[in-house]
N, C-alpha and C positions, 0 to 999 in steps of 0.2 A: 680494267686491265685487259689486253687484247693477249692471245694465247691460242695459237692456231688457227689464227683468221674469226675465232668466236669471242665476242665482247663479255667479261663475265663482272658484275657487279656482286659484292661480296657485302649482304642486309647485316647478318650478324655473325662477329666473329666465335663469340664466346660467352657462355653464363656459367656462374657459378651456382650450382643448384642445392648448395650445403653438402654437408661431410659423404664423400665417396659421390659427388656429381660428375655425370660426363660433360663431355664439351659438345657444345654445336655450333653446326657451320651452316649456311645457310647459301644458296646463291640463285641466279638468274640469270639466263645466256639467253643474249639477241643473238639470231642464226636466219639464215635464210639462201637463198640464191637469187640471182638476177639474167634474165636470157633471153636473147633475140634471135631472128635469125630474118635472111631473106629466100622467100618460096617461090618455088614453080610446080605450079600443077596445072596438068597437061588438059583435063579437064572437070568442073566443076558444074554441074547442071545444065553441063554442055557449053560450057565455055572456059578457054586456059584463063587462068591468072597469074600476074605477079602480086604480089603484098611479102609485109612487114608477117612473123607471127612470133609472139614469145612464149616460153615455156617448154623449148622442146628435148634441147639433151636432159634439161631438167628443170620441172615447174617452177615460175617466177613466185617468190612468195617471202613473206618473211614468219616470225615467229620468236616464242619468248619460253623460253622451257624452265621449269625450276626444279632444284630439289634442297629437302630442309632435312639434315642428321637430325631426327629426335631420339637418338641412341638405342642400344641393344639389337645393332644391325638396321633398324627399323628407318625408312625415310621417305617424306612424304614428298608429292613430286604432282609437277601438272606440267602441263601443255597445251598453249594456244596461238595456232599458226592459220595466215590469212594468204590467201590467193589474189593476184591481182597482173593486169593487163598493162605489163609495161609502156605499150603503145601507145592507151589512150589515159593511165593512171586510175584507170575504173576497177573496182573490186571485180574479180569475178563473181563473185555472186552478189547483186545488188541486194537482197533482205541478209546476209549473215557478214558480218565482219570476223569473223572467226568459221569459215564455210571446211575449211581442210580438216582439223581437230579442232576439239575444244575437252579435255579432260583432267578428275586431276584423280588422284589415288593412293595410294601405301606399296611401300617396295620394302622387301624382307630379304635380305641374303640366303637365309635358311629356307624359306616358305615360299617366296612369290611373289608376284605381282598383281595387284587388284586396281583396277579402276575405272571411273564412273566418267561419262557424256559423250561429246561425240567422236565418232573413232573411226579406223580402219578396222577389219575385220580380221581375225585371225585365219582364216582362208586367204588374203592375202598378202597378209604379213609375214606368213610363213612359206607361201610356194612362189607369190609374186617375185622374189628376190634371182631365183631360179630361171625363171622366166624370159623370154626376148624382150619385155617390156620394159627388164629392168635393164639389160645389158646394150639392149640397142635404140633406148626411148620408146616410151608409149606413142609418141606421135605418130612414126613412121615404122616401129618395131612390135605394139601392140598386136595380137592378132585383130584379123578385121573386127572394125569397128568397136574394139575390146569389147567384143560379146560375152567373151567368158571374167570380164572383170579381173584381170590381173594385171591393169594398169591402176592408175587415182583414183577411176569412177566411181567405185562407190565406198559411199562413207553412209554410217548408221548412227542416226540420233537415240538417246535415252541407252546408253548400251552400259552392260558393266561385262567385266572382262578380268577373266584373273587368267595369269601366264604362270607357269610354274618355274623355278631355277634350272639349269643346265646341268643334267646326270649323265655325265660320260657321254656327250654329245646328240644327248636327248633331251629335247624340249618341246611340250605340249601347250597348247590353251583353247580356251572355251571361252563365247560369248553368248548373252540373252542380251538382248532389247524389248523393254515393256513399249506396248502399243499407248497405254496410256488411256482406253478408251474407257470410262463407264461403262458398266455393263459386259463388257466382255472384252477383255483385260488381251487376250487373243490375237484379236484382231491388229492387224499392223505387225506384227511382232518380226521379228528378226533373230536368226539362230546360227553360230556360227563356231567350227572347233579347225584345228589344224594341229600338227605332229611334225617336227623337221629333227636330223640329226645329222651332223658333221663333225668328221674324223680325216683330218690328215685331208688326201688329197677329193675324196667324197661328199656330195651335198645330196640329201634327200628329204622331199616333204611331198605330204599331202592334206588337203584341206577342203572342208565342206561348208557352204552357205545357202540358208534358205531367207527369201524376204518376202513374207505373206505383206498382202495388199487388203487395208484397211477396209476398199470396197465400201462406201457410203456415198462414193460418186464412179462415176465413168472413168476409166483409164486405169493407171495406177495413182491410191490416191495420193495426194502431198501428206494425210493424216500417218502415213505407214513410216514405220523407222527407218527402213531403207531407200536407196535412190540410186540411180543408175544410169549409164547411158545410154541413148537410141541412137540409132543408125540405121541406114536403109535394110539392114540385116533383119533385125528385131524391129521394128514399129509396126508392124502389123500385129504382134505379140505383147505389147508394154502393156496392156489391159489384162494379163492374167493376174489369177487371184493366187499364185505361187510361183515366183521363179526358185527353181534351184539349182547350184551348180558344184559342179565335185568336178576334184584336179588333182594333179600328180606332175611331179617333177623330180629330176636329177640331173648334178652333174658333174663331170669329172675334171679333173687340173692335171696336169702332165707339162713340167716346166710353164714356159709363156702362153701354152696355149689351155684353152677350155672349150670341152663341149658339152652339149646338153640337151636333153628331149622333155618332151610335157605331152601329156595328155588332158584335156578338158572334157565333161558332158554340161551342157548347161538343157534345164527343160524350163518350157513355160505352160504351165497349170491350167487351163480356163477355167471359171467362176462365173457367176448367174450375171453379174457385172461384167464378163469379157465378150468383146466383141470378136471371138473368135470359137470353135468347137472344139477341135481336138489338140492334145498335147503337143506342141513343137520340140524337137527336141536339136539340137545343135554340139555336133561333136568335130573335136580340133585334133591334131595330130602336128607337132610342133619339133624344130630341131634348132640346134643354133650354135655357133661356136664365135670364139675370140679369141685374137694373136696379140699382144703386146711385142712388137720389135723391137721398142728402146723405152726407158722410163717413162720418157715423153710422149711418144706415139702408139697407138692400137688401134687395132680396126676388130671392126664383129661381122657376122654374117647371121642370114635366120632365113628358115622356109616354114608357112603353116600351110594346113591344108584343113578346111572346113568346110562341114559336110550337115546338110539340114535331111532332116526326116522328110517324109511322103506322110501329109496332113491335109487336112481342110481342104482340099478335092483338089491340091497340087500333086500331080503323076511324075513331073521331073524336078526332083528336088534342088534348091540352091547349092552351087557348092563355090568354095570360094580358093584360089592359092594365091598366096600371097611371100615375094621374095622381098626382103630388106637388107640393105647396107649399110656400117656406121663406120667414119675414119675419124678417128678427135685427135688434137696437137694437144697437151697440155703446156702451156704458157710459165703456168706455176701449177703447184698444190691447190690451190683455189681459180685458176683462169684456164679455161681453154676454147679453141677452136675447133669448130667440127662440121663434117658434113654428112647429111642422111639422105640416101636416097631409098625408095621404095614402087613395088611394080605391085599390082594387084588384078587378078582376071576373073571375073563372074562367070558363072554360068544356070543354068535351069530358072527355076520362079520362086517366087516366096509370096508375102500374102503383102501389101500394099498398107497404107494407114487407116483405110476404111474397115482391115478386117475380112472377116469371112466375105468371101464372092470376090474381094477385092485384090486377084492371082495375077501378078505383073512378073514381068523379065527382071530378077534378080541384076543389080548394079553391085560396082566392088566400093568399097570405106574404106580407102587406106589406115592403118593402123588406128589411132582415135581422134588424129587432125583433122579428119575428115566428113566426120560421125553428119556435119550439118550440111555437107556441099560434098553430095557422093558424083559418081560420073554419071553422065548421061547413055553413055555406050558399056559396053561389058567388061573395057579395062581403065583401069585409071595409074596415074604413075604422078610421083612428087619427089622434089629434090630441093632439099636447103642448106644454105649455109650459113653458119652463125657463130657465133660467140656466147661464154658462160662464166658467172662468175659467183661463185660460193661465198659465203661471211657469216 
């Protein structure tokens, strides 16, 4: 039965469970989105391109969500949604067919939410919403190279997570992820809480994640619960033995317009395993507003501004600004068109992939489209235009 563009198949309607039994209802919605677009970046490892890229006003992907009434408020519920490369129909991630979630859990009206595998974290489930990543796409709206993670990037295996119900527009949660190791249970682990409350025309949250690195190999290891993206920003850093990052956001609504600020710190840790000495630490300072002029149309706006410590014998720190714009047509409730453009300007040094010794001229990542093809000179800029379609 289709019901707002989501397919919902209905397993069971009803059991009789003998004298005074409840009813249960059972069901399973296919959901997803679909999204192209065509780009121009001005340059890429020192050279412009044209291409195809999908995923940008919002990640191409589908998924299968359920929930099962087993009465007294009480319903059990999972979620398993896959990422994939419109373009070339390749997963995006070759070893996980289920790479974006995979979990399932208990949901209580009165009590909460609990539930087990792999997840988004509640650091950004709770402030990412707030955020330019969400209102103007991570591709091109992310702050650079989403260093502070408040785009898709990262997701944590083995997690469990209980959220609590909504008190007067307050809502909390907390996550642990076992590392899973023998011997020291520790290692890997992944720790994450967030806090948001919304009233009327107000949104506020703030949120904390740490993701210790399993450290049994070089880098960060695959064995650790959490994962993340690099970009010319961070890869001289990916080898610490703790990233952590803490964030804040608000924002305000006043008729069709919205605006809104964030603060990030993200540090990376080194460990006897990091090929790096001292603490990095990475601070953002963010703003961003949105106009709706007719049901149909809206545009956003966003500036960050991010600012790298004086570490590992770099005297001029990176710093990075970064402006982005979004215009979308909605077509329908489910289809629209849209365009993003984004400017990005580096400046000072940061540490290279080698690590300590290895102090190069900081390049700009636009938002997280760019994490693998930053520029070659100090500014980089990208502009697309595409299509999107939700189900």
């Amino acid at each position: 039965m289709m019901k707002h563009g989501k397919i919902k198949a209905f397993l069971i309607a009803g059991a009789a469970l003998g004298a005074g039994a409840a009813n249960a209802q059972s069901s399973v919605t296919l959901y997803g989105a679909v999204d192209d677009a065509f780009v121009y970046a001005n340059n890429q490892k020192g050279h412009s391109n044209f291409y195809l890229r999908q995923g940008n006003l919002y990640a191409s992907k589908w998924g299968l969500r359920g929930v099962e009434d087993i009465g007294g408020g009480t319903s059990v519920i999972f979620d398993l949604q896959n990422g994939f490369d419109l373009n070339s129909g390749a997963l995006s991630s070759s070893s996980q067919i289920f790479n974006r979630e995979a979990f399932v859990g208990l949901q209580n009206q009165q009590y909460g939410t609990f539930t087990m595998g792999r997840q988004y974290t509640p650091y950004y489930l709770f402030v990412g919403p707030l955020a330019s990543s969400t209102w103007l796409t991570g591709a091109t709206g992310a702050h650079p190279g989403d260093i502070d993670g408040l785009d898709t990037t990262i997701r944590i295996n083995n997690a469990l997570v209980y959220t609590t119900p909504t008190w007067n527009g307050l809502q909390a949660s907390g996550m642990y992820a076992l590392g899973g190791i023998a011997g020291s249970t520790g290692k890997g682990q992944t720790i994450s809480a967030g806090v948001k409350y919304a009233t009327g025309p107000i949104g506020l949250a703030a949120g904390y994640l740490r993701m210790d690195n399993a450290q049994q190999t070089t880098g960060f290891d695959p064995a650790s619960t959490g994962s993340f993206g690099t970009s010319s920003l961070n890869t001289g850093y990916a080898s610490a033995r703790t990233i952590q990052h803490i964030a804040a956001a608000a924002d305000y609504t006043i008729g069709n317009l919205m605006m809104g600020v964030t603060y990030t710190n993200v540090e990376y840790v080194s460990g006897s395993h990091s090929i790096f000495r001292d603490t990095a630490v990475f601070n953002t300072y963010a703003a961003l507003a949105t106009y709706r002029f007719t049901p149909a149309f809206d545009v956003a706006g966003a500036f960050s501004y991010t600012m790298a410590s004086k570490a590992n014998g770099i005297t001029s720190a990176a710093r990075y600004q970064q402006y982005s714009l979004k215009e979308a047509y909605h077509l329908s409730k489910r289809t629209s068109l849209y365009a993003l453009e984004a400017y990005q300007r580096a400046s000072g040094q940061t540490l290279g992939a080698k690590g300590a010794g290895n102090i190069i001229d900081a390049t700009p990542s636009v938002g997280d489209s760019q994490n693998a093809t930053p520029s070659s000179t100090n500014a980089q800029f990208v502009g697309m235009v595409g299509i999107a379609v939700l189900f």
